[in-house]
N, C-alpha and C positions, 0 to 999 in steps of 0.2 A: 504493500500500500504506500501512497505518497505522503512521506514526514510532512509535508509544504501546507501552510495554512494560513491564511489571510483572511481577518475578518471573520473566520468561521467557512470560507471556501477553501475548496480541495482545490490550489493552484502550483500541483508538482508540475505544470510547465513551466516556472518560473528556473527549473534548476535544468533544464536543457541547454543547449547549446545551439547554433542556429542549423548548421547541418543535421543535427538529430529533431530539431523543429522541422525542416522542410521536409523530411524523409517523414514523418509522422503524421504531418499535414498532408503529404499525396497518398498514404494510404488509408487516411482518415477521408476522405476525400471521395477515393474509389469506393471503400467498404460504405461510408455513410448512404450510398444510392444504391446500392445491390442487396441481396438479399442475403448477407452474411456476416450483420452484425459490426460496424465500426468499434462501439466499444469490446467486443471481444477483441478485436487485432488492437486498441488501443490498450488494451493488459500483454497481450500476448508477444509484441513486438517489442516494449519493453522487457519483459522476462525474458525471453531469449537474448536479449542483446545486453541483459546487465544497464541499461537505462531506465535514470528516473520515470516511476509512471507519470505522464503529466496529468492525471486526474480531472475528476468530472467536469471543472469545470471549462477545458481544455475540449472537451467533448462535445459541451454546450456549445459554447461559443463559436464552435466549427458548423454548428448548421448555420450562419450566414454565407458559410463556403457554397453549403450545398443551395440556399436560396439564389446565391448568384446562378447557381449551374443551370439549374431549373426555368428559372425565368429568361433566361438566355437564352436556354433550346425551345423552351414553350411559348415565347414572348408572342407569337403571331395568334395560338389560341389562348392566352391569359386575353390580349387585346380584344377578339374575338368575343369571349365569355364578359367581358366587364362591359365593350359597345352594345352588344346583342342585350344584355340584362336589362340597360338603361334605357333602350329602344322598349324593349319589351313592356318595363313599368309606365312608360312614358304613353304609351297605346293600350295599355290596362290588358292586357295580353298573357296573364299568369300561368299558360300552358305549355309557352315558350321555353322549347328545350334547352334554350343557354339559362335562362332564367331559371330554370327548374334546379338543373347542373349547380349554380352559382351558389342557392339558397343551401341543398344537397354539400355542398362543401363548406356553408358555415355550419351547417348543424353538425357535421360530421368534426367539426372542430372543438366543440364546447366538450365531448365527454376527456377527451386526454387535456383539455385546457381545467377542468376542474380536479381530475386525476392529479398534474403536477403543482396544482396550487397546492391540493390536501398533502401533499406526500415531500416537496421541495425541500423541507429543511431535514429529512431523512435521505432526499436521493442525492442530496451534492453535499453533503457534511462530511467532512473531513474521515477519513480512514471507515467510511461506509461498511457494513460486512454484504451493502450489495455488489460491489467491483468485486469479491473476492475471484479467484478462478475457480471453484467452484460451481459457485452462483452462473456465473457467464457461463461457464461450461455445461454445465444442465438446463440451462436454457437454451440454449445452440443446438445439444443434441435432440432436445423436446421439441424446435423449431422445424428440425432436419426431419423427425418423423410426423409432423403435421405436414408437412408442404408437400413430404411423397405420399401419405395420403389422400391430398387432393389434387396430386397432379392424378392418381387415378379414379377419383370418382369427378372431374370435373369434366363436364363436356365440351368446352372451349369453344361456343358457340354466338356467345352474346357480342356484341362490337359496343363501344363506350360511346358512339351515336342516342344510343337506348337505353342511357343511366336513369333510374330514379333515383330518388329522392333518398326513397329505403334503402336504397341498395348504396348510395354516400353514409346514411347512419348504421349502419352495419358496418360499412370498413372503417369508420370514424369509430366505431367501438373496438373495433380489434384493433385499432392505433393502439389505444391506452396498454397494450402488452409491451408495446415499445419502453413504457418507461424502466420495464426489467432489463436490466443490464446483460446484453448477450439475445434479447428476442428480434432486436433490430425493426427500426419503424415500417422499412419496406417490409420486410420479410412479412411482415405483421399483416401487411393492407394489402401485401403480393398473395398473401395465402390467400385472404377473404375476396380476395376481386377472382379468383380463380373458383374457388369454392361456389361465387354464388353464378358462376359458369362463363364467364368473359375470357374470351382470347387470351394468349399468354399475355401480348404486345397492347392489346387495349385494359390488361388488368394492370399491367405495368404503366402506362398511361396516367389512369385514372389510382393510381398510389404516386404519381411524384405532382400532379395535380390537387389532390385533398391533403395532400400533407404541408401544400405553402403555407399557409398560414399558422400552421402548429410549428413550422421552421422558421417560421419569420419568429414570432412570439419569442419560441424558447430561444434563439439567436440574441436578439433585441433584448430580452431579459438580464440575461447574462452577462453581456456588455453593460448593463447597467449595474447589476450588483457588483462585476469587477472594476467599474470605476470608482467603488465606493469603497474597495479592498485596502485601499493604499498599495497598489503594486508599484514598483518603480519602472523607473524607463526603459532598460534592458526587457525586462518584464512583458511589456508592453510590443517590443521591437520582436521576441519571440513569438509572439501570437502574432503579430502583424504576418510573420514570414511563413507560419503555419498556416493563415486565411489566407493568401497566395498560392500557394501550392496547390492547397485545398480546393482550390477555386478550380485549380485551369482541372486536375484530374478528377471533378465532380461531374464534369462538362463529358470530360473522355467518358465515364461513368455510365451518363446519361444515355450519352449516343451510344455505346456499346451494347448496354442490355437491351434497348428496343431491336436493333440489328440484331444480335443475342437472339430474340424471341422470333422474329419474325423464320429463322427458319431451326432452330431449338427449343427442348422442351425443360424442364426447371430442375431434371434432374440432374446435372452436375452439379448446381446448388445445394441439392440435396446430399450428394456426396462429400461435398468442401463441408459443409457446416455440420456434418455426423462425426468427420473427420478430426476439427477441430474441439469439438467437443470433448469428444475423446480425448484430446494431446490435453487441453484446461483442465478435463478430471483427472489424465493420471499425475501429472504435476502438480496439483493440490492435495494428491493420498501423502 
């Protein structure tokens, strides 16, 4: 676990280096948008390499990486969904599939936004027993056999043309397993867009889609409580170099897994994160 505490935040990236920031940041960056758990690789990459863990709140603060990634690639249908809505309210028109979409992705935000309010000063406190590698590691491997369960009972049939409403509060509830350290937010909303039968590429779609807002939030959060840390400048210049990194390989991230889906199916996923589970339990016996 990370000695490093400030204010009452877990900030072990303060004792990194900037080469060990940027190599942290690009794989916080990749793992943040796939279905395989950033903060597991952000325990695991330190343990193998004998580097400070940089702690939760290193992990928070990297979802503004991933809101850059996201709104980059998606920026023509974020614009799409927020013009189409306005139109739509604007003509009293409430059956309007952007409109529908939009409202479907604030609800589906409020249950992990009340989850991290109730739960915030247990999930980022200082030497957590939820980062342990156990924790993360049985959650990876619980992750690994839900997702191959439903890559076989799903019929891969729905396209995210035909979202409701329900079907945003449904993936907006299996968010909230994100806040367990090692269930990973996509992995979470990749499982349930699969489950309730949408294409690989439109489930994965409609998970980096519903999730901007719970990544802007805890982003934006973060950044606010750790300006309130007292960290120093150094301090600051490491996260700077980590949200860099983070950025550009969130964007690769993005692009990859939809190309990924369009002609694969989520079982390597399920292999990598059975895998790794594994390695986080036998290293925590």
């Amino acid at each position: 676990m990370s000695d490093a505490c400030s204010g009452g935040i877990d900030t072990g990236f303060a004792q990194l280096n900037v080469a060990q920031a940027a190599i942290l940041g690009l794989v916080q960056g990749i793992t943040e948008l796939l279905p395989i758990s950033s903060t597991a690789h952000m325990r695991l990459v330190p343990l193998l390499s004998g580097w400070p863990d940089p702690g939760s709140a290193f992990s928070a603060a990297m979802q503004l990486a991933a809101l850059f990634a996201v709104v980059t690639y998606f920026r023509r249908d974020i614009i799409e969904l927020t013009t189409g809505s306005l139109s739509a309210i604007g003509r009293g028109n409430f059956q309007n599939q952007s409109l529908r979409l939009a409202i479907g992705i604030i609800l589906a935000t409020i249950p992990i936004g009340l989850a991290g309010i109730a739960l915030s000063s247990w999930l980022n406190a200082c030497g957590t027993s939820l980062r342990a590698p156990w924790v993360i590691g049985a959650a990876s491997l619980t992750m690994a056999v839900l997702l191959a369960i439903t890559e076989l009972v799903s019929t891969h049939r729905r396209t995210s043309s035909h979202v409701t409403i329900m079907d945003c509060l449904l993936i907006g509830i299996a968010q909230v397993g994100a806040l367990i350290p090692g269930v990973s937010r996509s992995g979470s909303t990749l499982t349930a867009g699969l489950l309730l039968g949408f294409k690989r590429e439109d489930a994965a779609r409609l998970s980096f889609l519903i999730g901007l807002p719970a990544i802007t939030l805890a982003g934006l959060k973060e950044l606010w409580v750790l300006s309130h840390a007292g960290l120093s400048v150094e301090a600051w210049e490491i996260l700077g170099v980590g949200l860099i990194a983070g950025s550009l390989s969130a964007f690769v991230a993005v692009w990859g897994l939809l190309r990924f889906f369009e002609r694969m199916s989520a079982w390597p996923f399920v292999v990598y994160r059975a895998a790794m589970g594994i390695l986080l339990l036998s290293m925590a016996v």
